[in-house]
ROSE-4610 file (N, C-alpha, C; in Angstrom, 1 decimal, always signed):
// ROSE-4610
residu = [X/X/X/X/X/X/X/X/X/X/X/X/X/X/X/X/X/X/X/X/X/X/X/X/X/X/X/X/X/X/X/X/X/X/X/X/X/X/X/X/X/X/X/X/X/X/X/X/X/X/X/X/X/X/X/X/X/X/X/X/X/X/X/X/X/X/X/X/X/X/X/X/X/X/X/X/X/X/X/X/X/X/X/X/X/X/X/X/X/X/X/X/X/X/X/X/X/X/X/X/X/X/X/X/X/X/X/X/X/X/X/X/X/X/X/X/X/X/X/X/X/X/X/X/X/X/X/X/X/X/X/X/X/X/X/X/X/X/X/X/X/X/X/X/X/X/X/X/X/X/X/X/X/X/X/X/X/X/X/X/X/X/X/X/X/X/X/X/X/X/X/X/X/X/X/X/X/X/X/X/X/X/X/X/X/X/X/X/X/X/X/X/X/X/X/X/X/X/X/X/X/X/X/X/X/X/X/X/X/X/X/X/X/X/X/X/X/X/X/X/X/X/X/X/X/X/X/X/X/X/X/X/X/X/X/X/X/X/X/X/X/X/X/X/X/X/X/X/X/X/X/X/X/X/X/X/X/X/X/X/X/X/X/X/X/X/X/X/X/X/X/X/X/X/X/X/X/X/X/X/X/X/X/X/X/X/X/X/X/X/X/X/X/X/X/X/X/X/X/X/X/X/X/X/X/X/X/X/X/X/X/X/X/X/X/X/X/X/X/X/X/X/X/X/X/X/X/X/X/X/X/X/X/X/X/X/X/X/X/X/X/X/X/X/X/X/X/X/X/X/X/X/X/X/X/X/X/X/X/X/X/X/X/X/X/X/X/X/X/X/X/X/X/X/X/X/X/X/X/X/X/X/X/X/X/X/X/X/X/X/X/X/X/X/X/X/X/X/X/X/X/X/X/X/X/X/X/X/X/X/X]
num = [1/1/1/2/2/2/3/3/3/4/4/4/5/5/5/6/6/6/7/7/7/8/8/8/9/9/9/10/10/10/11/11/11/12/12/12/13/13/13/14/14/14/15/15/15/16/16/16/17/17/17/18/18/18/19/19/19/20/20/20/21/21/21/22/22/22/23/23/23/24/24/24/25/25/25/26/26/26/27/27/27/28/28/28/29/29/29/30/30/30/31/31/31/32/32/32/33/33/33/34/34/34/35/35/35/36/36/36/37/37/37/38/38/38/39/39/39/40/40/40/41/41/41/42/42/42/43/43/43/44/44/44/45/45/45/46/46/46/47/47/47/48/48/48/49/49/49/50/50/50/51/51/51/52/52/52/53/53/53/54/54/54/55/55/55/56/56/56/57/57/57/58/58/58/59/59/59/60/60/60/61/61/61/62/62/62/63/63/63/64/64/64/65/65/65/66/66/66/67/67/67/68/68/68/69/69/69/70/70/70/71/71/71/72/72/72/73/73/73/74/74/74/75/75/75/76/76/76/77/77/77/78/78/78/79/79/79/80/80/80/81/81/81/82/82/82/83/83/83/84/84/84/85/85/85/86/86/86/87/87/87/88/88/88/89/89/89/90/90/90/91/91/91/92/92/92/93/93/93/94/94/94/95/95/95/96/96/96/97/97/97/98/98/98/99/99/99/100/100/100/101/101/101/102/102/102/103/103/103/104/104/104/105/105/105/106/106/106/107/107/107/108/108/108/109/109/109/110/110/110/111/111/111/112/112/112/113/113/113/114/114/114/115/115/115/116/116/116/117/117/117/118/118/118/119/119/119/120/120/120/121/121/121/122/122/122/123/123/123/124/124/124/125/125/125/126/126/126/127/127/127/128/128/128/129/129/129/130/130/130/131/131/131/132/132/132/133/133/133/134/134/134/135/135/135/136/136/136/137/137/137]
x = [-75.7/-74.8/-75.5/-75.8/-75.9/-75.1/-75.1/-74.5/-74.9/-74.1/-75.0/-74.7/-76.7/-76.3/-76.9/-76.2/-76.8/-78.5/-79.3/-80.3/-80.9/-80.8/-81.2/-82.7/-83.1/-84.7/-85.7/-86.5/-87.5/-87.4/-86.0/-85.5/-84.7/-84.2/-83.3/-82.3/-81.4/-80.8/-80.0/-79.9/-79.3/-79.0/-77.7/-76.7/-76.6/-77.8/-77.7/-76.6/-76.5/-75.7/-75.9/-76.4/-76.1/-74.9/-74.6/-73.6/-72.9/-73.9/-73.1/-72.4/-73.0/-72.1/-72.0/-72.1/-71.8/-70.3/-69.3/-68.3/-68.3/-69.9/-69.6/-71.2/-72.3/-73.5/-73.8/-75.1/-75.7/-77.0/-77.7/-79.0/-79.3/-79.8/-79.3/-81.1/-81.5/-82.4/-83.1/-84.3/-84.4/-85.7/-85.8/-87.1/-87.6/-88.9/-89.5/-90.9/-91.7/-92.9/-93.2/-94.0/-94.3/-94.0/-92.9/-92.3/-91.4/-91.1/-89.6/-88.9/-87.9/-87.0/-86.4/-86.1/-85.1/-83.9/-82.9/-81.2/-80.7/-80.5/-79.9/-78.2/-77.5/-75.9/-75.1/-74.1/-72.8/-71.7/-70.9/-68.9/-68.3/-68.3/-67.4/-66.1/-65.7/-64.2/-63.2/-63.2/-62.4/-62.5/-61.4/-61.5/-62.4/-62.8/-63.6/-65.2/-65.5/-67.0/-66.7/-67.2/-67.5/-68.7/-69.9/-70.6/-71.3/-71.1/-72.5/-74.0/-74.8/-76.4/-76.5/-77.2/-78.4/-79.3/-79.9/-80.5/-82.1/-82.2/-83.1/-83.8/-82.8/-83.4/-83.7/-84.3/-84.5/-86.2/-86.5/-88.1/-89.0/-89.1/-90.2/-90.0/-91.3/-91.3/-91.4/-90.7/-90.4/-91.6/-92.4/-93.4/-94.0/-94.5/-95.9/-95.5/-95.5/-94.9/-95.5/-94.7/-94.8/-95.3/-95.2/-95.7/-94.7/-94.7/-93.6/-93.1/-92.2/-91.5/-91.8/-92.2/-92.1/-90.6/-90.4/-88.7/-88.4/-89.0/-88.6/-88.9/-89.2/-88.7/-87.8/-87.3/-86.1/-84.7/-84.9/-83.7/-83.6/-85.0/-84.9/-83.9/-84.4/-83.6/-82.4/-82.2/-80.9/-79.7/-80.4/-79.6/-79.6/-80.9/-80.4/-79.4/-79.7/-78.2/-76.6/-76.9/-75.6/-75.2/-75.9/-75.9/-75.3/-76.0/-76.0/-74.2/-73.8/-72.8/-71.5/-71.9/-70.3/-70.6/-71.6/-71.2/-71.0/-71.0/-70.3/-69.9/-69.2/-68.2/-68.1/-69.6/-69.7/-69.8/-69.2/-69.4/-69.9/-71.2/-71.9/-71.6/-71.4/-71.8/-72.9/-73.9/-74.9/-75.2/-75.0/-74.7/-76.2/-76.2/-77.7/-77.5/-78.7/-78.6/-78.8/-78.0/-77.5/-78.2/-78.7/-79.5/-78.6/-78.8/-78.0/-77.9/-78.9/-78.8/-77.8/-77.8/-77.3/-75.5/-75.4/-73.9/-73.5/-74.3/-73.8/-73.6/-74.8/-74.3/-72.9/-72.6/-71.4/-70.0/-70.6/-69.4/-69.2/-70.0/-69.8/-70.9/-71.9/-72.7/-73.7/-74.0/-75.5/-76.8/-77.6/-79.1/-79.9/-80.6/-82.1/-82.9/-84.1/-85.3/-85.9/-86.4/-87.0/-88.8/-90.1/-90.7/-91.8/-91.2/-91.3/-91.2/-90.6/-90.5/-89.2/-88.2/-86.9/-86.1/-84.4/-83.8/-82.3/-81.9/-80.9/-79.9/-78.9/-77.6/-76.0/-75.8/-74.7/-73.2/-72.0/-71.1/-70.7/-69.6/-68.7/-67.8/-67.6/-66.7/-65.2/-64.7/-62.9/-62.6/-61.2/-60.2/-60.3/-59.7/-59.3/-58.1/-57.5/-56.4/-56.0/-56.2/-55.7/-55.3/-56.3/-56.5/-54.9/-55.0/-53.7/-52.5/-53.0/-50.9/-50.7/-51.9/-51.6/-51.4/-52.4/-51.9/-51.7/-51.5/-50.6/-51.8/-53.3/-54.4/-54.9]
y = [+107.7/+107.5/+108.3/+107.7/+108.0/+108.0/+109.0/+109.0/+108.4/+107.4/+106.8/+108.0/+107.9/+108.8/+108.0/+108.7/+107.8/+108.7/+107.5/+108.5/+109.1/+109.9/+111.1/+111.0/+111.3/+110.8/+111.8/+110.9/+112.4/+113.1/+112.5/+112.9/+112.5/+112.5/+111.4/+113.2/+112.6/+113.7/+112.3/+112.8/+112.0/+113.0/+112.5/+113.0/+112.9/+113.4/+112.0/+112.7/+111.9/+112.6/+111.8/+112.7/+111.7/+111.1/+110.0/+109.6/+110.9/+111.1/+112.1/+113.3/+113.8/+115.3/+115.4/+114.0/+113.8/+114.6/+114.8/+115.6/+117.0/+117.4/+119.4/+119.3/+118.2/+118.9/+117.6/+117.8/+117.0/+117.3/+116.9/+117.2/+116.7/+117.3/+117.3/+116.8/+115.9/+115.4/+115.4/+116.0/+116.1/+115.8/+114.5/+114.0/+114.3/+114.3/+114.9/+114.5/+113.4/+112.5/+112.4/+113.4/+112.9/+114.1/+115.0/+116.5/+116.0/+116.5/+116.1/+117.8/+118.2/+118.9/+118.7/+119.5/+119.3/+120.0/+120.0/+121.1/+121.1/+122.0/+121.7/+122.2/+121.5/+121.9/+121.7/+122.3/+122.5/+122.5/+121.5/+121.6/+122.9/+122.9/+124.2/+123.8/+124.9/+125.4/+125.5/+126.0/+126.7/+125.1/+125.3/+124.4/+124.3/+125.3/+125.2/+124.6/+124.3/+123.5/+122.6/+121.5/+120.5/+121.0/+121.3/+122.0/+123.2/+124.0/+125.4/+125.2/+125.8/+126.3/+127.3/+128.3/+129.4/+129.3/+130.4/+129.9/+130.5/+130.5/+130.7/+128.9/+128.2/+126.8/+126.1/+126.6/+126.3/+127.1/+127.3/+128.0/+127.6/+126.0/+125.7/+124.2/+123.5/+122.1/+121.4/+120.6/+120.1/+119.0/+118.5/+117.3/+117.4/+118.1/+118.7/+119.8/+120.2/+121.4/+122.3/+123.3/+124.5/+125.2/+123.9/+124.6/+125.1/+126.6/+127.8/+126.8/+126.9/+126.7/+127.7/+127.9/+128.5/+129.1/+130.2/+130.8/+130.4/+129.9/+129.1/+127.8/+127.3/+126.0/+125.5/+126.8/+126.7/+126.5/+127.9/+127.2/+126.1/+125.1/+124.0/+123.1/+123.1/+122.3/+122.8/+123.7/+123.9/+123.9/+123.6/+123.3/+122.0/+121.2/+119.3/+119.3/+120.0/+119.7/+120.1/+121.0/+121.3/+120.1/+119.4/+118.4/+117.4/+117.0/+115.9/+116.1/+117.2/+118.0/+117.4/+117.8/+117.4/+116.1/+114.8/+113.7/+113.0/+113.5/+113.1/+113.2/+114.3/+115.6/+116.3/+115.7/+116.6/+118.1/+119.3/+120.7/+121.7/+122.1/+122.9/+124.5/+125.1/+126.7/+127.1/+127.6/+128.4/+129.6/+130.4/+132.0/+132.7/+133.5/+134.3/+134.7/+134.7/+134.1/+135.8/+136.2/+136.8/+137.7/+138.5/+139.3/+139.0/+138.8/+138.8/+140.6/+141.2/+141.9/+143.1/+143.2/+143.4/+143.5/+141.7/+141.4/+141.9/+142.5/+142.8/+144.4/+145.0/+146.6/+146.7/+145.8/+146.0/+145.5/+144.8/+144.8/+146.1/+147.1/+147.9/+148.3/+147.2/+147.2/+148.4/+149.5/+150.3/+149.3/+149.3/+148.9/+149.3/+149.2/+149.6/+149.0/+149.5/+149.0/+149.1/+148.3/+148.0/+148.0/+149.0/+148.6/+147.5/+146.7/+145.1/+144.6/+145.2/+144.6/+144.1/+143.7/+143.5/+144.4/+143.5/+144.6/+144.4/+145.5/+146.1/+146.3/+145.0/+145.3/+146.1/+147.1/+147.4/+147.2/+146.6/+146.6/+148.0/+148.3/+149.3/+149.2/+150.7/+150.7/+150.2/+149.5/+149.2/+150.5/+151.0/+151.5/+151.6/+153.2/+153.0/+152.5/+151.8/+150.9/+150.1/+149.6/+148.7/+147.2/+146.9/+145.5/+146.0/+147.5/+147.4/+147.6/+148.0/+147.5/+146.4/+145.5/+144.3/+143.4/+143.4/+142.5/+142.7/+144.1/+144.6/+144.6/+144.1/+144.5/+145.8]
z = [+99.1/+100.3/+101.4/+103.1/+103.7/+105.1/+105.9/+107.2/+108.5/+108.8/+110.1/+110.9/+111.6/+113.0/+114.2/+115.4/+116.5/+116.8/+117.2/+117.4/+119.2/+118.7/+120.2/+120.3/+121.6/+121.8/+121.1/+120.6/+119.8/+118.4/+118.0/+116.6/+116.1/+114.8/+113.9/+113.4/+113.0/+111.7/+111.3/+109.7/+108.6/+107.7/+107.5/+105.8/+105.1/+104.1/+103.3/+101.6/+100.6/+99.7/+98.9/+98.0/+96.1/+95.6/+94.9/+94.4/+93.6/+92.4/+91.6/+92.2/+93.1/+94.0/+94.9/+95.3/+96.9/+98.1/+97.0/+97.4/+97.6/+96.6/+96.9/+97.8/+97.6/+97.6/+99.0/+99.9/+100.6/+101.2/+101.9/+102.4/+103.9/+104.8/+106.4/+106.4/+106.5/+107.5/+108.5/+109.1/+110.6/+110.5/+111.6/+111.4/+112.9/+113.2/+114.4/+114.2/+114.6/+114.9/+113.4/+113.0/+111.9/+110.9/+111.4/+110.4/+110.6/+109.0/+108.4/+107.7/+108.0/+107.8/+106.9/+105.7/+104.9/+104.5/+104.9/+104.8/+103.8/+102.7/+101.4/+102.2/+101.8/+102.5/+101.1/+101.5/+100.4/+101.4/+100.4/+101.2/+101.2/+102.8/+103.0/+102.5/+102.3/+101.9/+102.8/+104.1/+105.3/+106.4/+107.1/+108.0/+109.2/+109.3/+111.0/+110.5/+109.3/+108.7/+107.6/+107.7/+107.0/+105.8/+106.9/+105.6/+106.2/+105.0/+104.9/+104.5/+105.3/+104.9/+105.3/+105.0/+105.8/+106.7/+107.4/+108.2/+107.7/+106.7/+106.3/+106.1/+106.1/+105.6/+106.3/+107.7/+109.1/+108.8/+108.3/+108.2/+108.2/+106.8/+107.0/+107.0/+107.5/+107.5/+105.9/+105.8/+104.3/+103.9/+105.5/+105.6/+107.1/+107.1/+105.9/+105.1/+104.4/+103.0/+103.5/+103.5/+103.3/+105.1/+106.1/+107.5/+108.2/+108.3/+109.3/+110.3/+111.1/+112.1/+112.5/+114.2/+114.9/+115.2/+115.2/+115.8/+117.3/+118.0/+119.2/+119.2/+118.1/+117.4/+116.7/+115.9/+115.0/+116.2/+117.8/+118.5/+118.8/+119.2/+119.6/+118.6/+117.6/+116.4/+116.2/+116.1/+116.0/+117.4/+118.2/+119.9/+119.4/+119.1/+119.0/+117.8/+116.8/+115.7/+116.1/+117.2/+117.9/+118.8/+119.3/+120.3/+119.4/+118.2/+117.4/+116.5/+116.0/+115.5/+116.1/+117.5/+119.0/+119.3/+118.7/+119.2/+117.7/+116.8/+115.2/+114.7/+115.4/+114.8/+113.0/+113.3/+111.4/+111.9/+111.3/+111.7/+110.6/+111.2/+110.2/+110.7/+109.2/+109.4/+109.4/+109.8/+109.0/+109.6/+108.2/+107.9/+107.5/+107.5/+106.7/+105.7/+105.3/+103.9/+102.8/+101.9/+101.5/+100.5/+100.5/+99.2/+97.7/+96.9/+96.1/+95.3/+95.6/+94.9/+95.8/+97.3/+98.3/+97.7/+97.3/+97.2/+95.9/+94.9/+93.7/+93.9/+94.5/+95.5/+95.9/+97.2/+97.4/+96.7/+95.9/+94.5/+93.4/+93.8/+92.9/+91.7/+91.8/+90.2/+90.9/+89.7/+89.6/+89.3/+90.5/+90.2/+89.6/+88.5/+88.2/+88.5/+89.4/+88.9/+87.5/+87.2/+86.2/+86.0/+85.5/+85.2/+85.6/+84.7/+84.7/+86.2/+87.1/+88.8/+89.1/+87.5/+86.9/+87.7/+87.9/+88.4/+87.2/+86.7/+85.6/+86.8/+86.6/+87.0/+86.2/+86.2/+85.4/+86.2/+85.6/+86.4/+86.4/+87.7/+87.9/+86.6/+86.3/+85.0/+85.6/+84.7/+84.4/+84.6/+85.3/+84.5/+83.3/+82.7/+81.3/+81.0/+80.3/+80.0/+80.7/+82.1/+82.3/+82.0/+81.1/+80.8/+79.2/+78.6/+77.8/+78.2/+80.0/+80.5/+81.4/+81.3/+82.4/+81.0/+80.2/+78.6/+77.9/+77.6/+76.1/+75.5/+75.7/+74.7/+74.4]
């Protein structure tokens, strides 16, 4: 399944979505002469976005592989997806993109490094008993 878009001079974006997860998953398109961009996106949850990415996924060219975007190329593109966004009214978030190891810190877990380059996550201990006065276990 794909999204019709109207096209703006100089560049395409397309929506495009697999049958099978087309409801949680999709892929944002941006074509520019002969570089192609590729946006992995996911269905936002919250009302003010349709879908989430990172902006980490603005970095490199998808075609030709693996060529940087300049960072005053990334605003460009990301000004024409704003443009393209308010005449199709699809609305994207995109957030920075998240250490995971960062998010498990601020949940509480002890890091190890590891050796190996490995990193040994331990959770924050429970309470003692609570799980025997919230279930009687």
């Amino acid at each position: 399944m794909s999204a019709a878009t109207p096209a703006l001079p100089g560049h395409t974006f397309e929506l495009s979505q697999t049958p099978e997860h087309s409801w949680q998953f999709a892929t944002l398109v941006y074509r520019e002469a002969e570089r192609v961009l590729e946006v992995d996106l996911e269905r936002s949850g919250v009302p003010g976005s349709d879908w989430l990415t990172v902006d980490s996924a603005f970095c490199q060219w998808s075609e030709p592989a693996g060529v940087p975007l300049e960072p005053e190329h990334v605003d460009h593109v990301l000004a024409r997806l704003a443009e393209w966004s308010r005449s199709t009214g699809v609305r994207f978030d995109i957030a920075p993109a998240v250490d995971p190891l960062v998010d498990l810190q601020l949940s509480g877990y002890r890091l190890e490094r590891q050796a190996d380059g490995s990193v040994l996550a331990t959770p924050p201990p429970r309470p003692a008993g609570l799980l025997r006065r919230l279930f009687g276990l």
